[in-house]
C-alpha positions as CSV (number, residue, x, y, z in Angstrom):
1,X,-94.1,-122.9,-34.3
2,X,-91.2,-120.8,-33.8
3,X,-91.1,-117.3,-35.6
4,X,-88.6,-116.6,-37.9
5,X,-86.6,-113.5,-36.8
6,X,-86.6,-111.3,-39.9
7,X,-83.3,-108.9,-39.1
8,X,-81.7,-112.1,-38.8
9,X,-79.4,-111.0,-42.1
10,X,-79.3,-107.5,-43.9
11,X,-81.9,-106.4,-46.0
12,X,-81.4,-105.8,-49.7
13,X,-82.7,-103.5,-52.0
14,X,-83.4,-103.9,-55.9
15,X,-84.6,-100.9,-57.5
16,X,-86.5,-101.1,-60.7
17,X,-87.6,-97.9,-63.0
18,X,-91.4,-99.0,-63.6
19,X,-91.7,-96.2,-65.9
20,X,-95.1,-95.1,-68.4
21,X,-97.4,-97.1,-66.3
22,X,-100.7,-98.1,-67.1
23,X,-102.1,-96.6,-70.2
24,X,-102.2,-92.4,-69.5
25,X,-100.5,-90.9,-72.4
26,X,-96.6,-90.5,-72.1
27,X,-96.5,-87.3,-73.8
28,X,-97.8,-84.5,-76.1
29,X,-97.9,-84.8,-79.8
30,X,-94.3,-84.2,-80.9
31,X,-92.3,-86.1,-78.2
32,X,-90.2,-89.6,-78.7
33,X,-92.9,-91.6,-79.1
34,X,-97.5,-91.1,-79.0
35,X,-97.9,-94.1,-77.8
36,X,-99.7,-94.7,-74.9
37,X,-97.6,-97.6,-73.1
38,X,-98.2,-99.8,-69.7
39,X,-95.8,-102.1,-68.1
40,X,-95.8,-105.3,-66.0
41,X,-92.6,-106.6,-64.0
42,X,-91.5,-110.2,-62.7
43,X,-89.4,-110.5,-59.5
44,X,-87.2,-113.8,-59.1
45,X,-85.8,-115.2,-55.9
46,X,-81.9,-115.1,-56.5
47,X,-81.3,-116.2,-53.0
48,X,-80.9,-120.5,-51.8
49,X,-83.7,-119.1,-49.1
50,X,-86.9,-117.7,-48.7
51,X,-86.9,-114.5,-49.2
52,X,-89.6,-112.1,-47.9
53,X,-90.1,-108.9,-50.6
54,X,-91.5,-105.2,-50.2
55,X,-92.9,-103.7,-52.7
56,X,-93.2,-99.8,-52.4
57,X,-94.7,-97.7,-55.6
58,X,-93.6,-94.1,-56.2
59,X,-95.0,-91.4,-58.0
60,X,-92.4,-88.7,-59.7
61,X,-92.9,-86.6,-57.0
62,X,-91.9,-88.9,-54.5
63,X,-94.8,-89.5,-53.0
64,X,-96.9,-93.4,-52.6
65,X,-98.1,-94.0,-55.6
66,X,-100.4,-97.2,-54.1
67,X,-100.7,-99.0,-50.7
68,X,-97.1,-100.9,-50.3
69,X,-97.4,-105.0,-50.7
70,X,-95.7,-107.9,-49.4
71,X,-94.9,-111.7,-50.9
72,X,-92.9,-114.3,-49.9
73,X,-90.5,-115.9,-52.2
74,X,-90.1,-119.0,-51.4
75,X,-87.0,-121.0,-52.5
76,X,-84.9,-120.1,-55.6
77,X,-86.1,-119.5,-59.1
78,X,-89.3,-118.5,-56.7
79,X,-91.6,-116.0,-59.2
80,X,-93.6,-113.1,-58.6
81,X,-95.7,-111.2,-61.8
82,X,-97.5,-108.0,-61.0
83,X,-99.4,-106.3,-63.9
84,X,-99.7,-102.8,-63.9
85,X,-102.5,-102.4,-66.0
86,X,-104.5,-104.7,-64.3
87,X,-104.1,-102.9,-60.1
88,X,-106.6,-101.2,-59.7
89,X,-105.0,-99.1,-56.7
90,X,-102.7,-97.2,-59.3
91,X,-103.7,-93.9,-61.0
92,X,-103.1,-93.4,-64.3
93,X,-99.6,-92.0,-65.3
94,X,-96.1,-93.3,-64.5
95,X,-93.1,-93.3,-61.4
96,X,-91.2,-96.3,-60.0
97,X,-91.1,-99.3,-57.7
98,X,-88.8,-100.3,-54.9
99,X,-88.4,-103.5,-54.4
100,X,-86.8,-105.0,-50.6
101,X,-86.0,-108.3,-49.9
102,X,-84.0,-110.4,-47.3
103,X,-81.8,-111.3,-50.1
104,X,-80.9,-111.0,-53.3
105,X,-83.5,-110.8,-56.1
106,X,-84.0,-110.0,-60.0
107,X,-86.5,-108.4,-62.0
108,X,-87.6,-108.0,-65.7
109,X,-89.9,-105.1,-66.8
110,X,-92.0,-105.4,-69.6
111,X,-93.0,-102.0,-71.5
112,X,-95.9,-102.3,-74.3
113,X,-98.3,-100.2,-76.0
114,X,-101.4,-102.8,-75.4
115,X,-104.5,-102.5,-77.8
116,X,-102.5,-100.3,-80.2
117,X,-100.0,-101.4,-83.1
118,X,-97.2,-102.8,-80.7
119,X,-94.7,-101.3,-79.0
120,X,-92.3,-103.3,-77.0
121,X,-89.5,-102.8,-74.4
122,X,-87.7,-104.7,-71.3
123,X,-85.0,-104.5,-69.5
124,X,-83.7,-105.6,-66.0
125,X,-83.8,-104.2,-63.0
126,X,-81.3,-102.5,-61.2
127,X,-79.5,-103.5,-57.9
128,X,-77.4,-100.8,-56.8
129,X,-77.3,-96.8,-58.2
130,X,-74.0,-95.1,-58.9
131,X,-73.4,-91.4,-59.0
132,X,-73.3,-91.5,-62.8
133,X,-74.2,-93.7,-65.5
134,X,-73.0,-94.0,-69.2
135,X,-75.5,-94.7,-72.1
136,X,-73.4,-95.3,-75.4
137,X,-76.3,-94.0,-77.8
138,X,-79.2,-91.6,-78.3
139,X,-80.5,-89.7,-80.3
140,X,-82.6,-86.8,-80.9
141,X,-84.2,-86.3,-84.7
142,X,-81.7,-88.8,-86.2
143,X,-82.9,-91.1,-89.0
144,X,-81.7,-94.5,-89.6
145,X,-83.5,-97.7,-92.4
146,X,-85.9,-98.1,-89.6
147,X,-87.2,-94.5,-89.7
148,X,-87.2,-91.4,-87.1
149,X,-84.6,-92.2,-83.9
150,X,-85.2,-90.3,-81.0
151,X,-85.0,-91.3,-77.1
152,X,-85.9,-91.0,-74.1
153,X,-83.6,-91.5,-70.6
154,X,-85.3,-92.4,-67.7
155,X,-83.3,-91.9,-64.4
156,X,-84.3,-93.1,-60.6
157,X,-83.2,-91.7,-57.6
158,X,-81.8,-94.7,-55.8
159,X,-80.4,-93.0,-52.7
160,X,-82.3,-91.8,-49.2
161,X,-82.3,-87.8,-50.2
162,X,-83.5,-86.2,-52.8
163,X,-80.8,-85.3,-55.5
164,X,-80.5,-83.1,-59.1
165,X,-79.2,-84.1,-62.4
166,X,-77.8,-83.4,-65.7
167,X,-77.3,-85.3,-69.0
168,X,-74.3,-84.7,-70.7
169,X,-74.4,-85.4,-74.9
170,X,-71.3,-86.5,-76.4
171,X,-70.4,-86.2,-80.2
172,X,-68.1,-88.5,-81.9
173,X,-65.1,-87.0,-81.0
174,X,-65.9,-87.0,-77.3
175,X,-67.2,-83.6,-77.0
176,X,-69.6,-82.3,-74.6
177,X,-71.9,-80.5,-76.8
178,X,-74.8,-80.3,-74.9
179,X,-75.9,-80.4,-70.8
180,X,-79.5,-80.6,-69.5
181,X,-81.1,-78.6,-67.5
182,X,-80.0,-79.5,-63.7
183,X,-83.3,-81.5,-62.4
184,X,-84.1,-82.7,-59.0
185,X,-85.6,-86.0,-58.2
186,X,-87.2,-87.2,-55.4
187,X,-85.7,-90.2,-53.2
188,X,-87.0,-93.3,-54.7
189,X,-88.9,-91.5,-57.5
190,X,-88.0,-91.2,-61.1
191,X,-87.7,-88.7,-64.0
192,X,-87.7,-88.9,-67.9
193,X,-86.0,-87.0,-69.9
194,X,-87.3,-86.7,-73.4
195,X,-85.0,-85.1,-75.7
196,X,-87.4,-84.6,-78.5
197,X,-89.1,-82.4,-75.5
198,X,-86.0,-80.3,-75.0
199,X,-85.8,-77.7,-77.5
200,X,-82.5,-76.3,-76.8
201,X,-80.9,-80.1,-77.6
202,X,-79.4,-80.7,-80.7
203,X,-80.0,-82.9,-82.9
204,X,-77.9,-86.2,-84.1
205,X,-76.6,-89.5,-82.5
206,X,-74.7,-89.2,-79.2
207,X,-73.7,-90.8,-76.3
208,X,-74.7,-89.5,-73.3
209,X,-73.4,-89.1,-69.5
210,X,-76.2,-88.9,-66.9
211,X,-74.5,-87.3,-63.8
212,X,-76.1,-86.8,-60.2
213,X,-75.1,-84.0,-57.6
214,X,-71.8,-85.0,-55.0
215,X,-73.4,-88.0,-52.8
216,X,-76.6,-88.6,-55.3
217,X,-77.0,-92.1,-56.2
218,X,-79.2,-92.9,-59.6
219,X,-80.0,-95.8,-61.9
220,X,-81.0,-95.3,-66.1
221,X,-82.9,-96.9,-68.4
222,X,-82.6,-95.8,-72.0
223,X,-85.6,-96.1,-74.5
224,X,-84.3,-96.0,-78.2
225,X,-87.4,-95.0,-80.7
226,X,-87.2,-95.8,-83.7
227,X,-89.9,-95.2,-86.5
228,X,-93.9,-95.0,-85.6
229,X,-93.5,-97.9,-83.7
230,X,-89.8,-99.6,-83.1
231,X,-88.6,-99.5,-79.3
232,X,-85.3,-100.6,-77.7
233,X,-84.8,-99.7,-74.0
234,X,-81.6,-101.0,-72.1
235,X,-80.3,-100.3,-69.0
236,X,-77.5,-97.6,-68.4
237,X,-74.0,-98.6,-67.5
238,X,-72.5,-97.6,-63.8
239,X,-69.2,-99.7,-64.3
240,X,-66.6,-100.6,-67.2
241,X,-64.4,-103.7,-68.6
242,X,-62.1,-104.4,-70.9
243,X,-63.7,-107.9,-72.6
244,X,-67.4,-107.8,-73.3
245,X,-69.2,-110.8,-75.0
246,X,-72.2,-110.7,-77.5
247,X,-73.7,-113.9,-77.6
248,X,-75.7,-113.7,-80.9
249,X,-74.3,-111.6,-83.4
250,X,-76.1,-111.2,-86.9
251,X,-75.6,-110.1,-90.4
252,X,-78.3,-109.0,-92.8
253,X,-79.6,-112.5,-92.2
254,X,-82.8,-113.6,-94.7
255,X,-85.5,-112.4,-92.3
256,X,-83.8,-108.5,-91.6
257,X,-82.1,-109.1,-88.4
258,X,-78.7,-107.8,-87.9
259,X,-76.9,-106.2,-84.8
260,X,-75.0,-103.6,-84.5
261,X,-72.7,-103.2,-81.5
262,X,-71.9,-99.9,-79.8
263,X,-69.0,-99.9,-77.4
264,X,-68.2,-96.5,-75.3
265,X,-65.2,-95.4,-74.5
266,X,-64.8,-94.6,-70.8
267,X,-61.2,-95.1,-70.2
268,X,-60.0,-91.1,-69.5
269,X,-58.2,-91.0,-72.9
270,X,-58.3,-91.8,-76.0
271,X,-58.2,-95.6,-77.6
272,X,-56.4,-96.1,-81.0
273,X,-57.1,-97.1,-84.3
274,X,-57.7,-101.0,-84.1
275,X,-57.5,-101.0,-79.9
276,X,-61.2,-102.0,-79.6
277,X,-61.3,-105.4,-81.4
278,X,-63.9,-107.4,-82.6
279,X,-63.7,-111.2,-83.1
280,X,-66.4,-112.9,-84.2
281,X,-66.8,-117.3,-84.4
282,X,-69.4,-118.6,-86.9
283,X,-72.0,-120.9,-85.3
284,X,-71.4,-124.2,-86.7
285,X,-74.4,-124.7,-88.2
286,X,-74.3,-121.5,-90.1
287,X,-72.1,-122.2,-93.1
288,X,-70.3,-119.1,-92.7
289,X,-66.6,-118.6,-91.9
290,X,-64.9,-116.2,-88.7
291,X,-64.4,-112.6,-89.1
292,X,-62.8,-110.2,-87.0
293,X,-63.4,-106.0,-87.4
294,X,-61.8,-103.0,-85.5
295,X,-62.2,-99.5,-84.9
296,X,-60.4,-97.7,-88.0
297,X,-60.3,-94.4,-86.2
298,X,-58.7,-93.0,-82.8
299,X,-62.1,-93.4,-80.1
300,X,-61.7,-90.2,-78.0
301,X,-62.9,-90.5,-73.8
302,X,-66.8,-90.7,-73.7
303,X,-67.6,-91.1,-77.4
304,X,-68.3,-94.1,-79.1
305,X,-67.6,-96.9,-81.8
306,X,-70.4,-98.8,-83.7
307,X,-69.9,-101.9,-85.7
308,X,-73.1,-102.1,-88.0
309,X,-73.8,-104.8,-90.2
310,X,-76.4,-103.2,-91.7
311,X,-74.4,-100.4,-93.6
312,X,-70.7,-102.1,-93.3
313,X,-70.5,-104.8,-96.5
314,X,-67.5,-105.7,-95.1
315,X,-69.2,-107.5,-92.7
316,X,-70.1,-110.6,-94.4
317,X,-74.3,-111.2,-94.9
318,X,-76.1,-114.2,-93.6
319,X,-73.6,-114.4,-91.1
320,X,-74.9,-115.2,-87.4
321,X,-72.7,-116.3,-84.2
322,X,-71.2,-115.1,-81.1
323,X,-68.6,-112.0,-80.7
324,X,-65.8,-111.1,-78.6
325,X,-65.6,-107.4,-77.9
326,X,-61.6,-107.1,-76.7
327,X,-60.7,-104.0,-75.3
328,X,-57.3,-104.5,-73.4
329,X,-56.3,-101.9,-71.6
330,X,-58.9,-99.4,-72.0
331,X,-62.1,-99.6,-69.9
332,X,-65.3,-99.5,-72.1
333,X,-69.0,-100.1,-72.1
334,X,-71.6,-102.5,-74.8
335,X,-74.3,-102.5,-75.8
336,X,-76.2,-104.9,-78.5
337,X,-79.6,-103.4,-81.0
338,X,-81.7,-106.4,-82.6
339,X,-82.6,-104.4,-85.5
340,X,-85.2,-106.3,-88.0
341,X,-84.4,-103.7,-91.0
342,X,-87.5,-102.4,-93.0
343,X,-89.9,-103.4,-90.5
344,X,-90.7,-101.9,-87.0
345,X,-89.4,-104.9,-84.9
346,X,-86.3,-103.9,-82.8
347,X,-84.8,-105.2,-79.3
348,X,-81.8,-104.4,-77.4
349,X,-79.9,-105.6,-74.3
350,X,-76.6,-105.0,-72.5
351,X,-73.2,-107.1,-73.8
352,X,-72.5,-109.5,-71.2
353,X,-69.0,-108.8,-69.0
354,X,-66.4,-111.5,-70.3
355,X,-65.0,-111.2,-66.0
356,X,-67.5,-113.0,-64.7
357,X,-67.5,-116.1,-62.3
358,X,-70.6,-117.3,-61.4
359,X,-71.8,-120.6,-62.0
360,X,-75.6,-120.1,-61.8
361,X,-77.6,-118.1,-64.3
362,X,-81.7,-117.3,-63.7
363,X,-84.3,-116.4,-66.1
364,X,-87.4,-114.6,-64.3
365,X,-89.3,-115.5,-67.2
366,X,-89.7,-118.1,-69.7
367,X,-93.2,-118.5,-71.7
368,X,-93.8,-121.0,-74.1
369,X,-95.6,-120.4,-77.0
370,X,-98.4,-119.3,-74.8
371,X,-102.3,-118.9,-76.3
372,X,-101.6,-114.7,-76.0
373,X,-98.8,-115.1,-78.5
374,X,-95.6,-114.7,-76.0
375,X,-92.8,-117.1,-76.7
376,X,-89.4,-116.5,-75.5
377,X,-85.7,-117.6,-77.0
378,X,-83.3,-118.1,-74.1
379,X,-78.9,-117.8,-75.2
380,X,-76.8,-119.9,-72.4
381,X,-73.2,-118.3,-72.3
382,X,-70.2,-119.9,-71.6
383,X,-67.9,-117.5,-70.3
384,X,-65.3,-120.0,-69.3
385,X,-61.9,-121.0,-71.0
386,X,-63.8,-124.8,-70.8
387,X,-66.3,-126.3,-72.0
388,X,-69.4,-126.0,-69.4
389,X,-71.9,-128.6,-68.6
390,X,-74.9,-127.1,-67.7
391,X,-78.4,-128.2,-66.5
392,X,-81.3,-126.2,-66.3
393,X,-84.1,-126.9,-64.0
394,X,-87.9,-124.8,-65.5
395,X,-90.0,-124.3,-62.9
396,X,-93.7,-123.7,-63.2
397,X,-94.7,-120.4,-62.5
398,X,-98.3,-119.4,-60.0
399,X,-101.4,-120.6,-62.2
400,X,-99.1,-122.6,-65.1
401,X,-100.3,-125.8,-66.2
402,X,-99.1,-128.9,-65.2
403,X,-96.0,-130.4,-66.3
404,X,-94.1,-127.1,-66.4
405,X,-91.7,-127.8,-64.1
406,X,-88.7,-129.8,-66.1
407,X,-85.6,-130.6,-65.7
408,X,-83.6,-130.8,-69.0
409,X,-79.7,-131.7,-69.5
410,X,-76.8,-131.9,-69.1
411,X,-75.9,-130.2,-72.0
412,X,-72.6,-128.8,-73.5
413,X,-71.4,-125.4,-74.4
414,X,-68.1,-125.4,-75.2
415,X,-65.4,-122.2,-74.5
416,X,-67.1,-118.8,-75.6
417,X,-69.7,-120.5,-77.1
418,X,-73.7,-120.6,-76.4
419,X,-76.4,-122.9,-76.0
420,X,-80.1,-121.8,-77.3
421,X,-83.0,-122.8,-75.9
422,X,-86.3,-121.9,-77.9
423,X,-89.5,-121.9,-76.5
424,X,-91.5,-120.0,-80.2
425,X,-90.7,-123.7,-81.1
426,X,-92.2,-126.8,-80.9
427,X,-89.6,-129.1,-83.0
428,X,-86.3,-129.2,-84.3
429,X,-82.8,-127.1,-83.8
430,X,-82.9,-125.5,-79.7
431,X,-86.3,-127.0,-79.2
432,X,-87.3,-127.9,-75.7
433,X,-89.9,-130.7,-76.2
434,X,-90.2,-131.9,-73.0
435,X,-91.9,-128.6,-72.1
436,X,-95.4,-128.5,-72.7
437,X,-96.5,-125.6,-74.6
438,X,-98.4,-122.6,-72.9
439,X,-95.9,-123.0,-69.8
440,X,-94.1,-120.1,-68.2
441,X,-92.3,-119.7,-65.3
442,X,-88.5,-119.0,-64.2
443,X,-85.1,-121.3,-65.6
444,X,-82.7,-121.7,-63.4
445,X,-79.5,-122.6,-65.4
446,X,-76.0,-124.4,-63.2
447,X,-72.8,-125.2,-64.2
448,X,-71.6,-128.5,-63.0
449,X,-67.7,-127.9,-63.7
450,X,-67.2,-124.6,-62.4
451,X,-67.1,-122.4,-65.9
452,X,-69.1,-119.7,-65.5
453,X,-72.1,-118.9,-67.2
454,X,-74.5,-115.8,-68.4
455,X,-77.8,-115.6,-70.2
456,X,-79.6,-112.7,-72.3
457,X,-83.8,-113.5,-73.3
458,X,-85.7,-112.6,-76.5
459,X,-89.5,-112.1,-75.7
460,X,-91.7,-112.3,-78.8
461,X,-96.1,-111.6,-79.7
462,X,-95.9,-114.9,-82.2
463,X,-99.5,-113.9,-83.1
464,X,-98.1,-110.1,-84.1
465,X,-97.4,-109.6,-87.6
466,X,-97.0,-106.1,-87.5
467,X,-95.6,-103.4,-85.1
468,X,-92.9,-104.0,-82.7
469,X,-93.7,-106.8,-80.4
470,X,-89.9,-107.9,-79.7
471,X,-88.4,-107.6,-76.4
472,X,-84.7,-108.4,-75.2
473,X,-83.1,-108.6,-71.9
474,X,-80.3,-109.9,-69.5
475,X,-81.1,-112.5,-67.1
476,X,-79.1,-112.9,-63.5
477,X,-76.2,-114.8,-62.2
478,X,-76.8,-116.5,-58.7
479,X,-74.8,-118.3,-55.7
């Protein structure tokens, strides 16, 4: 047999912040959060070929963590779980994974406090680093329905040198207030910045600006606490638009889930009263009629705007669609908080770029309504001026039972709107019967008229009636 030549194309790099792994404590008494919290990740083949994967584990101080591995991912929508908590070759504490490939790849990372009241986080991983990255919120000592906010900011040092950084907090009126301490990281390894632990921050809401030294390259991942037990962790933002889009947008509905939107201002100036627009459709089967909202107050460079349902009546209740965020003009960053108020459970995720042109969308995950509890809710977007017709291909993941690899469709989304598909389900409204419960595995989601087409995922602990087992994250557009 003839060997494959393995420089044959470039390599490519996906670097993922596999922060608090295993379960060492995170930090003293006092910090963002006690909780002791472990992580697992899933890579996906993105590429139409095989793809051969290295995986290389980093401490903080840039040294090997563990042993690098190799895997083979075979064709695309190709799956590969590893399980922190369960290798045996990792120390306890935390750092951060390379992952290189012979093409292009996604990831998901998992974050949970396992065998204590849950804690829950994910977010995707990160391609490429930039020399600075925007987070539209944080918070240090702030207080919201939910109880104490305070975060954390993780940051990984994507580049071949070491390099330092600083965090930059921004008030509402788009004043620097406050800088960290310059820090150096290590190439490939990672650092987190606790605020809570920094005494000389203030305290309040912010957004934030993580900058790296001339030629530095870094990627962020925020975690958002939020009472004893409420996590949201999201990644930072390296580039801007002007048209985001929030596929599932929610008003004080019956069961305490709303959203509240944040959009950052990184334009260089200032956007006026009623530039950053809002425009909300009602999903069909909701009842409820279209609204549209807008900032009432000038949005200086850096600072923010938040549109909450849950303290802004003007937003009507019981209302759930999708939103347009329209900023024309001005460059500007979104994010989206799933905020179940009076309870613990929280989720956030990235607002999906309204620019984009793919017509391929893949889900590292899926699980359905398996016997540990984990279900996930998939949102299809249609980001073209069309209506899409889509079909989505689930394939069986290593050691899934049989008959998890199904092929369901065509469906149709129509322009700006979204298609659900709900795997905590087993009948009824965005059901997928012809899955087979306890199946998990990737979805791999095409277009067949040329709109394009996004996704976001909900991951949810079905058997968890208290705590924060709620998860959200973006999935990854493909050729």
């Amino acid at each position: 047999m003839q060997k494959r030549k393995l420089m044959s194309r470039p390599a490519l790099t996906m670097m993922i912040v596999v922060t608090l792994i295993l379960t060492a404590s995170l930090v003293a008494s006092g910090a963002a959060t006690t909780k002791q919290l472990s992580t697992n990740f899933t890579l996906v083949n993105l590429s139409t070929s095989s793809n051969l994967v290295n995986i290389q584990y980093y401490k903080g101080d840039g040294t090997q963590w563990r042993p690098s591995e190799s895997a083979t991912l075979t064709s695309q929508g190709s799956q590969l779980i590893r399980r922190q908590y369960d290798d045996t070759q990792l120390t306890s504490g935390s750092g951060s994974v390379v992952v290189g490939g012979q093409g292009p790849m996604g990831a998901v990372v998992q974050i949970q406090a396992r065998g204590q009241t849950p804690t829950s986080g994910a977010y995707s991983g990160s391609a490429v680093g930039s020399n600075s990255a925007n987070v539209p919120l944080i918070a240090k000592g702030g207080s919201s329905a939910s109880g104490a906010v305070n975060s954390q900011i993780i940051i990984q040092n994507t580049g071949t040198t070491a390099t330092s950084i600083q965090v930059e907090f921004v008030n509402s009126n788009g004043t620097t207030v406050y800088t960290s301490p310059s820090t150096n990281i290590a190439a490939g390894a990672s650092y987190t910045y606790d605020l809570t632990n920094d005494t000389s921050a203030p305290n309040g809401f912010f957004s934030a600006v993580v900058k790296a030294a001339t030629g530095g390259q870094v990627t962020v991942v925020s975690n958002l606490f939020t009472g004893s037990n409420g996590m949201q962790t999201f990644s930072g933002f390296s580039s801007s638009a002007q048209k985001w889009l929030v596929p599932l947008f929610t008003s004080r509905l019956g069961n305490g889930l709303s959203t509240p939107v944040t959009v950052q201002n990184l334009s260089g100036g200032s956007i006026p009263a009623g530039a950053i627009k809002l425009q909300c459709k009602a999903d069909p089967s909701s009842g409820g009629s279209d609204f549209n909202k807008s900032n009432p107050a000038a949005v200086t460079n850096t600072a923010s705007a938040i549109f909450n349902p849950v303290t802004d009546n003007t937003i009507p209740a019981n209302w759930y669609g999708a939103c347009t965020i329209d900023t024309t003009g001005y460059n500007t960053v979104a994010f989206v908080q799933m905020r179940f108020v009076g309870t613990d459970r929280a989720a956030s995720y990235e607002a999906i770029r309204a620019d984009g042109t793919k017509t391929k969308v893949i889900v590292p995950l899926y699980m359905k309504r398996l016997t540990n509890g984990f279900a996930t809710a998939v949102t299809i977007q249609n980001l073209g001026a069309s209506s899409a017709n889509v079909n989505i291909a689930y394939q069986a993941g290593d050691g899934a039972p049989a008959g998890c690899s199904v092929n369901v469709g065509p469906f149709t989304i129509a322009a700006g709107g979204s298609l659900i598909q709900n795997h905590r389900i087993t009948s009824g409204a965005n059901s997928v019967p012809t899955l087979p419960e306890n199946c998990f595995g990737s979805m791999v989601v095409t277009s067949t008229n040329s709109q394009p087409v996004e996704a976001f995922v909900q991951i949810d602990d079905l058997d968890q009636g208290t705590g924060d087992p709620f998860m959200a994250h973006n999935a990854f557009t493909a050729d």
